[in-house]
DSSP file (Angstrom, degrees, kcal/mol; ACC not computed):
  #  RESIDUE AA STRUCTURE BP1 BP2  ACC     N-H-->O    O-->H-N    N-H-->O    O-->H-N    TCO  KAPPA ALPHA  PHI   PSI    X-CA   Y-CA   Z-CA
    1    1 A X              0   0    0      0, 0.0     2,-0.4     0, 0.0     0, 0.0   0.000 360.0 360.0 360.0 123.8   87.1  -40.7   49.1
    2    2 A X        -     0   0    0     37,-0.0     2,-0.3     0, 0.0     3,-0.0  -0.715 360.0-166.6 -91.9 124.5   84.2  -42.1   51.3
    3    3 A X        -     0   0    0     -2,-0.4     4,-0.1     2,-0.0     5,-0.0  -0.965  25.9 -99.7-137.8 157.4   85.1  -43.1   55.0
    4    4 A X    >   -     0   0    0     -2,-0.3     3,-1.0     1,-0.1    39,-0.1   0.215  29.4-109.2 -52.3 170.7   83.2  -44.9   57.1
    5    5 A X  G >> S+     0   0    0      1,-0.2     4,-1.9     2,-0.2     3,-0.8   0.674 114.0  55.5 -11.4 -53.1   81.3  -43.6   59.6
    6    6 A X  G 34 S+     0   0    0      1,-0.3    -1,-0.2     2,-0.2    -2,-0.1   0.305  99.5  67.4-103.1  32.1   83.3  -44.7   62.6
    7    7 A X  G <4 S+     0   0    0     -3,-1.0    -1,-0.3    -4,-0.1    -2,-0.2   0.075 111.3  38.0 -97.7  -4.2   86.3  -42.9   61.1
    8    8 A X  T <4 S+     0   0    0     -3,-0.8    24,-3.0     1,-0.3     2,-0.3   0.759 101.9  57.3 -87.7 -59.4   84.6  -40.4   61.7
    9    9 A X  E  <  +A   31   0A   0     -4,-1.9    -1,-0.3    22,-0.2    22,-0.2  -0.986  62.8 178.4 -78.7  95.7   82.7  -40.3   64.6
   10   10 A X  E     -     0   0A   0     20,-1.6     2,-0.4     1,-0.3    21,-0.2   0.898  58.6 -32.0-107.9 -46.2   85.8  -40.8   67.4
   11   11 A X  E     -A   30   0A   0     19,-1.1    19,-2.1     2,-0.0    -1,-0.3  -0.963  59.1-118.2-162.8 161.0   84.0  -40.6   71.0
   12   12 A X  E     -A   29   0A   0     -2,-0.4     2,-0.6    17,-0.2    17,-0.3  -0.835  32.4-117.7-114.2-174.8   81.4  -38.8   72.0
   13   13 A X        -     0   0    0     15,-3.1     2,-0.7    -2,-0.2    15,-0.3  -0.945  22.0-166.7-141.4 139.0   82.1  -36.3   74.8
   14   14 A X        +     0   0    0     -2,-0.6     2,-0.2     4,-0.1     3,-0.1  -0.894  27.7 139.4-121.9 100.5   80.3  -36.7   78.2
   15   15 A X  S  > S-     0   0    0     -2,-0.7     4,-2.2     1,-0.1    -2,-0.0  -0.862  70.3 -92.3-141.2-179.6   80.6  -33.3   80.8
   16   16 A X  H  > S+     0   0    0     -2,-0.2     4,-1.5     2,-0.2     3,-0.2   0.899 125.6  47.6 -65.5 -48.5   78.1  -31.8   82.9
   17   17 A X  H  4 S+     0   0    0      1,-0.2     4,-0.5     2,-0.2     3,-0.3   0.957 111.5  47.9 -49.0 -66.1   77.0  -29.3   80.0
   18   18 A X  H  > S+     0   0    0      1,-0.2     4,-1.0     2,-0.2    -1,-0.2   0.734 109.5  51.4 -41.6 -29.4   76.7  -31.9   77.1
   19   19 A X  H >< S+     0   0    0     -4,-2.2     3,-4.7     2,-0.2    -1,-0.2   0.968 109.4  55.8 -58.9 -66.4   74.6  -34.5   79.3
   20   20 A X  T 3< S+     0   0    0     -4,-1.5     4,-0.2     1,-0.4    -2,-0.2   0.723 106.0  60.3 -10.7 -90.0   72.1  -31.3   80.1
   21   21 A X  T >>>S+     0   0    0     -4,-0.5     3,-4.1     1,-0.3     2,-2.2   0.639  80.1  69.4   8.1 -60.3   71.9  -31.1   76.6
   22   22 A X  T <<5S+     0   0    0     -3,-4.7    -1,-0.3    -4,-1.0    -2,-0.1  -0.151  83.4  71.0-102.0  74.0   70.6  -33.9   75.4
   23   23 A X  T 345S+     0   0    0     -2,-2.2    -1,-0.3     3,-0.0    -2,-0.2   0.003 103.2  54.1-125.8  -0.5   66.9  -33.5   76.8
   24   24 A X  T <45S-     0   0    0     -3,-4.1    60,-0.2     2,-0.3    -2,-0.2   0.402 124.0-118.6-122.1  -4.1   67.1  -30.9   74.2
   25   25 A X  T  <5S+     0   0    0     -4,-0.9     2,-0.3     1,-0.3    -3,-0.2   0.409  72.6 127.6 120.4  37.7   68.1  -33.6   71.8
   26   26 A X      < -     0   0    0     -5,-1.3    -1,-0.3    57,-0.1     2,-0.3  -0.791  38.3-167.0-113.7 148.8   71.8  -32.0   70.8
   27   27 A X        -     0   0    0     55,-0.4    55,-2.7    -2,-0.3     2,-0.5  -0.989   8.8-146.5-158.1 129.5   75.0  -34.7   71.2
   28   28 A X  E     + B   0  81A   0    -15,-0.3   -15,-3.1    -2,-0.3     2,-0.2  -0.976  24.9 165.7-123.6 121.4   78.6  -33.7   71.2
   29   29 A X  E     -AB  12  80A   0     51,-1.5    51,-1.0    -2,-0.5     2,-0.8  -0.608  36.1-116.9-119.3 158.0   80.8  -35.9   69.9
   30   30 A X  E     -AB  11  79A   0    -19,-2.1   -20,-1.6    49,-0.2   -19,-1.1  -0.919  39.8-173.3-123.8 129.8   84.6  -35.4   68.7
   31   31 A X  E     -AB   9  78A   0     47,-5.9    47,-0.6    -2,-0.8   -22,-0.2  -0.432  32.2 -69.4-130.3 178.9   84.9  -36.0   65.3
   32   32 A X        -     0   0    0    -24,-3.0     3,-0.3    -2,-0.2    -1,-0.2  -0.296  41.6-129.0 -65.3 162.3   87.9  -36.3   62.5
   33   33 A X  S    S+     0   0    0      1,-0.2    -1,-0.1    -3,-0.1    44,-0.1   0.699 109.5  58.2-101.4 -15.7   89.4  -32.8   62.0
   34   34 A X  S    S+     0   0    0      2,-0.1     2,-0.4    44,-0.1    -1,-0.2   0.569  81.0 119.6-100.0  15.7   88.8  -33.6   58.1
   35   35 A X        -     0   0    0     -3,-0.3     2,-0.1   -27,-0.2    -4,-0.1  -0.548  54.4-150.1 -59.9 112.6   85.1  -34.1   58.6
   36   36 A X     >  -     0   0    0     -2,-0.4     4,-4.3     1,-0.1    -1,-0.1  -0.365  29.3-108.3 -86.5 163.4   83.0  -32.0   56.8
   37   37 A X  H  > S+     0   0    0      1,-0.2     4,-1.3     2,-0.2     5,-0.2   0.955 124.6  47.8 -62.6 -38.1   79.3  -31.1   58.5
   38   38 A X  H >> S+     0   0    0      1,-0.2     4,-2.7     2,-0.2     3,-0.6   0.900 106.0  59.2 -52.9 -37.4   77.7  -33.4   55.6
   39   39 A X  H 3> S+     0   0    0      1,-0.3     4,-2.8     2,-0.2     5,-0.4   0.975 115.5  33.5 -70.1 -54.6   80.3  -36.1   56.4
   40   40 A X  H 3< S+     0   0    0     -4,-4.3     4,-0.4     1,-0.2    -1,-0.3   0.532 107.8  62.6-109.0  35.5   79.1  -36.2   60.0
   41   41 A X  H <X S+     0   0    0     -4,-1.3     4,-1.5    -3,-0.6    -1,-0.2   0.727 109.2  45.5 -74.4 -64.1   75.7  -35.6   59.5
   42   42 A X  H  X S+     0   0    0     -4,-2.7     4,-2.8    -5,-0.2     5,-0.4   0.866 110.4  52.8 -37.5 -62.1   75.7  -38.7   57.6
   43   43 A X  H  X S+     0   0    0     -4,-2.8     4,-1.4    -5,-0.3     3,-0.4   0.989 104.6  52.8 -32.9 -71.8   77.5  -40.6   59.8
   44   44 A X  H  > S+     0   0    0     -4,-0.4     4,-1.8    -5,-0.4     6,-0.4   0.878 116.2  41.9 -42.3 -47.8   75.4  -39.8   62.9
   45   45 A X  H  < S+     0   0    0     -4,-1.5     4,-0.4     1,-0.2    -1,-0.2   0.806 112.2  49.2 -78.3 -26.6   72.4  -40.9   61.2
   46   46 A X  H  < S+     0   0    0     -4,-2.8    -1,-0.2    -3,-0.4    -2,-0.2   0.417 120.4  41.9 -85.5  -5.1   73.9  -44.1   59.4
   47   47 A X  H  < S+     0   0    0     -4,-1.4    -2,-0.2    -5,-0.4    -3,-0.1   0.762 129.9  20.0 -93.1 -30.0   75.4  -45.2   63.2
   48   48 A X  S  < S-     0   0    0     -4,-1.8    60,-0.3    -5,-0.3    62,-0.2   0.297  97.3-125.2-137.4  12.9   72.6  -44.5   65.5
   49   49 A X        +     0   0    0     -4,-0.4    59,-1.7    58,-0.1     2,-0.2   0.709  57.6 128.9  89.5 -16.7   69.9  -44.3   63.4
   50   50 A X        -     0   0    0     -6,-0.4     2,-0.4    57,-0.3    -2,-0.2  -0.441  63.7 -98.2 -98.5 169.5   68.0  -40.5   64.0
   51   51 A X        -     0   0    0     57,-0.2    34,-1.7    -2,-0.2     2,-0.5  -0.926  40.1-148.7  89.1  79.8   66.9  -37.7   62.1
   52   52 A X        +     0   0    0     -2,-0.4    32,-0.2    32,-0.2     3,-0.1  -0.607  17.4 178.7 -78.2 129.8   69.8  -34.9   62.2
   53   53 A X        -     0   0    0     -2,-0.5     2,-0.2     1,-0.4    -1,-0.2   0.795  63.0 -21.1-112.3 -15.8   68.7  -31.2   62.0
   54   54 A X        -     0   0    0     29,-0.2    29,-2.2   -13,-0.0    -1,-0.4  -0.834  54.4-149.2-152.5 163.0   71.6  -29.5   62.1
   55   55 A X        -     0   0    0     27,-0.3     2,-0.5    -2,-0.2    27,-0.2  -0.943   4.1-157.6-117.1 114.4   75.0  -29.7   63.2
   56   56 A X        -     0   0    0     -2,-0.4    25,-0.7    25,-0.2    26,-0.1  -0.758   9.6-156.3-113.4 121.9   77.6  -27.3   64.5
   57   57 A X  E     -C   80   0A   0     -2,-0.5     2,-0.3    23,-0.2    23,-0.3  -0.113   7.7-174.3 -50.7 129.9   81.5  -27.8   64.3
   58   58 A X  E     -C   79   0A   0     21,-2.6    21,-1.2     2,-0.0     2,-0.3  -0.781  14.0-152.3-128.1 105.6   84.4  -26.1   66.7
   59   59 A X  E     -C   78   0A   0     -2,-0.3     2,-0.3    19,-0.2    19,-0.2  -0.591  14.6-158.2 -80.5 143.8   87.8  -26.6   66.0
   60   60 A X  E     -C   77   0A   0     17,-2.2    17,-1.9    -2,-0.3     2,-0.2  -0.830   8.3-134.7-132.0 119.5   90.1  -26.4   69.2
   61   61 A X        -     0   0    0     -2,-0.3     2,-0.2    15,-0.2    14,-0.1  -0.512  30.4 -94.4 -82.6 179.0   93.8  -25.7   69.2
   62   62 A X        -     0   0    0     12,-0.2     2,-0.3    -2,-0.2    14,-0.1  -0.412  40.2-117.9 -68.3 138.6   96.2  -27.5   71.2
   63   63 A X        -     0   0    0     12,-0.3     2,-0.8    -2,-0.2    11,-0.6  -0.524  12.7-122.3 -75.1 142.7   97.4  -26.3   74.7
   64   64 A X  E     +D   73   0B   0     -2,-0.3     2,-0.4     9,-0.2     9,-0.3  -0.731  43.1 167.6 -67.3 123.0  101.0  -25.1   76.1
   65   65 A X  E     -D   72   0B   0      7,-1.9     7,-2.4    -2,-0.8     2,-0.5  -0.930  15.5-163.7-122.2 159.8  101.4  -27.5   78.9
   66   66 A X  E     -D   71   0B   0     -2,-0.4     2,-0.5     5,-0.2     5,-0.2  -0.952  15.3-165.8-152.5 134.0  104.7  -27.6   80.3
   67   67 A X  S    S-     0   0    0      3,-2.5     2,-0.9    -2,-0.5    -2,-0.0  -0.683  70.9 -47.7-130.0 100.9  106.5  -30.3   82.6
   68   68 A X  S    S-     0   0    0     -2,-0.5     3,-0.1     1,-0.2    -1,-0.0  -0.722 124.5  -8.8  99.5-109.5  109.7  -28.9   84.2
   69   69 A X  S    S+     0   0    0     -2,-0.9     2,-0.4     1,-0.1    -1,-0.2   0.109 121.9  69.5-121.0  10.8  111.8  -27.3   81.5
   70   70 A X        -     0   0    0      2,-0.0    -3,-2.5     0, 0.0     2,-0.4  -0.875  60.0-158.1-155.1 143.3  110.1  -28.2   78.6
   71   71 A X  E     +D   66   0B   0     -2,-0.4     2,-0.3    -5,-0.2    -5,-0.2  -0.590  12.8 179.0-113.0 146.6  106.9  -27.2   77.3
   72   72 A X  E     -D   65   0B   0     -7,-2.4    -7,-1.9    -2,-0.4     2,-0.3  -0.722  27.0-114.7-121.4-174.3  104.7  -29.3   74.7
   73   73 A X  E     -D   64   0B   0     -2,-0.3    -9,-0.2    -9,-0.3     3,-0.1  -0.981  21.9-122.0-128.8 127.3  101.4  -28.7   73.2
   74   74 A X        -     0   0    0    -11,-0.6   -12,-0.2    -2,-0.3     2,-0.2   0.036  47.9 -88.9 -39.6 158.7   98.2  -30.9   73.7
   75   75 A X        -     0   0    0    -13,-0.1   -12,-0.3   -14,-0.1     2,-0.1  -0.587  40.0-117.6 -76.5 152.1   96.6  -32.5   70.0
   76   76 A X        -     0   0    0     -2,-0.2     2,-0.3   -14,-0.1   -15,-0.2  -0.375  39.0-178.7 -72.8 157.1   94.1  -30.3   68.2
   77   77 A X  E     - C   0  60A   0    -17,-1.9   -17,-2.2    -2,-0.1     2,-0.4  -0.970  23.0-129.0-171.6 173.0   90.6  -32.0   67.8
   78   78 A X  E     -BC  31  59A   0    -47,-0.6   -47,-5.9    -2,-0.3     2,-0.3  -0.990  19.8-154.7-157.4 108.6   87.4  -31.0   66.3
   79   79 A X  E     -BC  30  58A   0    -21,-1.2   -21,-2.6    -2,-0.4     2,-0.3  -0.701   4.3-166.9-116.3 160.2   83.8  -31.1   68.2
   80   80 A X  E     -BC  29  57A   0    -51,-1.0   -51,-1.5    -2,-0.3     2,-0.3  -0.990   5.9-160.8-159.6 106.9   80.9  -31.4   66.7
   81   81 A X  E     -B   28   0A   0    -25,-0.7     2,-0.4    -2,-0.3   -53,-0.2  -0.800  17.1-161.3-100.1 153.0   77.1  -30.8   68.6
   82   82 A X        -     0   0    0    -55,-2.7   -55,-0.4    -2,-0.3   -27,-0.3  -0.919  11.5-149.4-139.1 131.5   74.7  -32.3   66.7
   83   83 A X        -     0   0    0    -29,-2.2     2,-0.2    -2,-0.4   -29,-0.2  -0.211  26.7-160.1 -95.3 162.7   70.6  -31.2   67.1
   84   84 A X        -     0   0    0    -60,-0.2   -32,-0.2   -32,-0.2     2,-0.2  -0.939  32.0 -95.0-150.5 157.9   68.4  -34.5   66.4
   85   85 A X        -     0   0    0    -34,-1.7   -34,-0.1    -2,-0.2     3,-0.1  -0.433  41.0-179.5 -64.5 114.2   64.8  -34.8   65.4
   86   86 A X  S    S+     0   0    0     -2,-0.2     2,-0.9     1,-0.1    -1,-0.2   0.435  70.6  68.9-115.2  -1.0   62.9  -35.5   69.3
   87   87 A X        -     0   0    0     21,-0.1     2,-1.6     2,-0.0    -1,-0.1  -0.587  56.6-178.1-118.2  93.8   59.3  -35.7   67.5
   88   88 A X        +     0   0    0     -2,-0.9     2,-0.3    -3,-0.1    21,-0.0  -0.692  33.5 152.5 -77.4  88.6   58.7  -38.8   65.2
   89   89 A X        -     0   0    0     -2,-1.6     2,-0.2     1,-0.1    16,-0.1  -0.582  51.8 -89.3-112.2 157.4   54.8  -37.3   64.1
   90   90 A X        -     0   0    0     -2,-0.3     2,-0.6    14,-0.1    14,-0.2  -0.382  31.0-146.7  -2.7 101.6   53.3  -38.3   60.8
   91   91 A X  E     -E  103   0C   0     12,-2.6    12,-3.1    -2,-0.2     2,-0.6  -0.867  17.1-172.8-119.3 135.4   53.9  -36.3   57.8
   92   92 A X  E     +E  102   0C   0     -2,-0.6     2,-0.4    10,-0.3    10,-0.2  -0.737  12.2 164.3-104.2 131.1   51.0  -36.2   55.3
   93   93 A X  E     -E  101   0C   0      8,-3.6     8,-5.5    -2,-0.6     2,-0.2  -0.984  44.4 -84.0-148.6 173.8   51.4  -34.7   52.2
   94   94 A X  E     -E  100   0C   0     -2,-0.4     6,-0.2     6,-0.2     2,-0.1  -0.462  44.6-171.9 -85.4 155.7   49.6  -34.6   48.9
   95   95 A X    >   -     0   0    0      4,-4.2     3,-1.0    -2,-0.2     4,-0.3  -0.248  45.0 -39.9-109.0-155.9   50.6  -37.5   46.7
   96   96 A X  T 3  S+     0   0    0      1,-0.3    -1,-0.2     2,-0.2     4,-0.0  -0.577 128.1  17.6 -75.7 128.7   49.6  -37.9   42.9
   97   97 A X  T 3  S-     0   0    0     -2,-0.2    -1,-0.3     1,-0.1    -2,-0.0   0.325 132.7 -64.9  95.8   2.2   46.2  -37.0   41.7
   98   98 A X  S <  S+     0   0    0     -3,-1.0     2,-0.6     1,-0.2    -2,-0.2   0.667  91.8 152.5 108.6  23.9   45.5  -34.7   45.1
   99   99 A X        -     0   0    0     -4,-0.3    -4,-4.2     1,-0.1     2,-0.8  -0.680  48.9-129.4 -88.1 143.9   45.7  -38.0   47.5
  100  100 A X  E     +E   94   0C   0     -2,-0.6     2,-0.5    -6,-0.2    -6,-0.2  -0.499  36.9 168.9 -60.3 101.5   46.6  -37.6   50.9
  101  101 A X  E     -E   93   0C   0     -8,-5.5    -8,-3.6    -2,-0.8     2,-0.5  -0.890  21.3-145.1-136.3 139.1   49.6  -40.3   51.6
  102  102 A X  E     -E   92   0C   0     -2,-0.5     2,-0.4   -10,-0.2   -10,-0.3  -0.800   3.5-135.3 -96.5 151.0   51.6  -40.1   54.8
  103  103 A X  E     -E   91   0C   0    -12,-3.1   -12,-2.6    -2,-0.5     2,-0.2  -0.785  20.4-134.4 -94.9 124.0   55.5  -41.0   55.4
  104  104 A X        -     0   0    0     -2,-0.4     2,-0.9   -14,-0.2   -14,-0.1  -0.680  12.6-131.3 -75.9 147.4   56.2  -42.9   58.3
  105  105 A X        -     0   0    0     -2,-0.2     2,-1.2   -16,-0.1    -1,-0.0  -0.791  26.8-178.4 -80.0 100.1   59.3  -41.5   60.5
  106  106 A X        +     0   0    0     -2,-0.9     2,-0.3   -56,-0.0    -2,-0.0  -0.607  46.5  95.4 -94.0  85.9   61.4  -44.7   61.0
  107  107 A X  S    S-     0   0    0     -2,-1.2   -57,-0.3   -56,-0.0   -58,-0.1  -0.943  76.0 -94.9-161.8 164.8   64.1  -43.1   63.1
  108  108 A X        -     0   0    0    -59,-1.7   -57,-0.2   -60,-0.3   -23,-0.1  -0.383  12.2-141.9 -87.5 172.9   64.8  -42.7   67.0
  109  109 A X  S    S+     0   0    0    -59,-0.1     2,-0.2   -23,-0.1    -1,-0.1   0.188  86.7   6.5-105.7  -9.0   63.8  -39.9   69.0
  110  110 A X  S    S-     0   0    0    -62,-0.2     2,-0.4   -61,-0.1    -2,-0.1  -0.763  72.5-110.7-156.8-163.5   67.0  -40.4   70.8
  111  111 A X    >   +     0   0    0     -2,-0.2     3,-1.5     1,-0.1     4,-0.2  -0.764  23.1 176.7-150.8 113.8   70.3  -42.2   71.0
  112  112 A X  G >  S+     0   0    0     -2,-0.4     3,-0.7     1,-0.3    -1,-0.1   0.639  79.6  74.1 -86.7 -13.6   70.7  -44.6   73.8
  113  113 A X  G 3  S+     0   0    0      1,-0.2    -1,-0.3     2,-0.1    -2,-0.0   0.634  80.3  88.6 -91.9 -17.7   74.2  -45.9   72.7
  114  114 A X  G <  S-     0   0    0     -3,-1.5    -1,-0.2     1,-0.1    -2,-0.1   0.706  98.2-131.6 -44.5 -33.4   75.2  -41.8   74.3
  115  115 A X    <   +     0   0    0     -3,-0.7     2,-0.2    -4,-0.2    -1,-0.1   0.657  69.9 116.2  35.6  56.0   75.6  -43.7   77.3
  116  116 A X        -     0   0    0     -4,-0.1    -2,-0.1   -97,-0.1    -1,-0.1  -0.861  65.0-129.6-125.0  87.5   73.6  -41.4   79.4
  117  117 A X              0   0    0     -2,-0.2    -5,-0.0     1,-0.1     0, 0.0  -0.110 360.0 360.0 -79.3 125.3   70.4  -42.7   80.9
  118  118 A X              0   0    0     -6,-0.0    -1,-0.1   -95,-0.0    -6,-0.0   0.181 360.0 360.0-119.6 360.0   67.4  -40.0   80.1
């Protein structure tokens, strides 16, 4: 069972660290708790466009909070940094019969939708 991409991807998550971050190209998002890394590896790239190099997951329990005399627990939720590609270069390699042929990168260097100004 395939699901889209923005089943997937739920917010991204904007604190002092995570802005810091992304001059180093890494974007933290909060993702579906049944999202595998492939799943939103894919995602990332089919939404925004970039070059992912790796991604790593931390699943988060819920907190005790308590108001008065009765305590609840915050939802569990499932964060996700994800490294991106910050050099779109050339890559040459040899093609058939020893010729040189290069691949264009058609992908950003960054992801402006983050909504964090760089």
């Amino acid at each position: 069972m395939n699901k889209a991409p923005q089943d997937i991807i739920i917010k991204p998550v904007i604190t002092e660290k995570s802005s810091m971050d992304t001059a180093f190209g890494k974007y933290t998002f909060k993702v579906a708790k049944s999202a595998t890394k492939t799943d939103i590896r894919n995602a990332v790239e089919k939404l925004f466009g970039v070059k992912v190099v790796s991604v790593n997951t931390v699943n988060y329990d819920g907190k005790v909070k308590r108001q008065r005399y009765v305590e609840g627990v915050t939802a569990k939720f499932k964060k996700a940094v994800v490294t991106i590609d910050m050099e779109a270069k050339e890559a040459s390699y040899l093609g058939k019969g020893g010729k040189v042929a290069k691949s264009d990168k058609k992908y950003k260097t960054a992801i402006e939708e983050f909504g964090i100004g760089q």
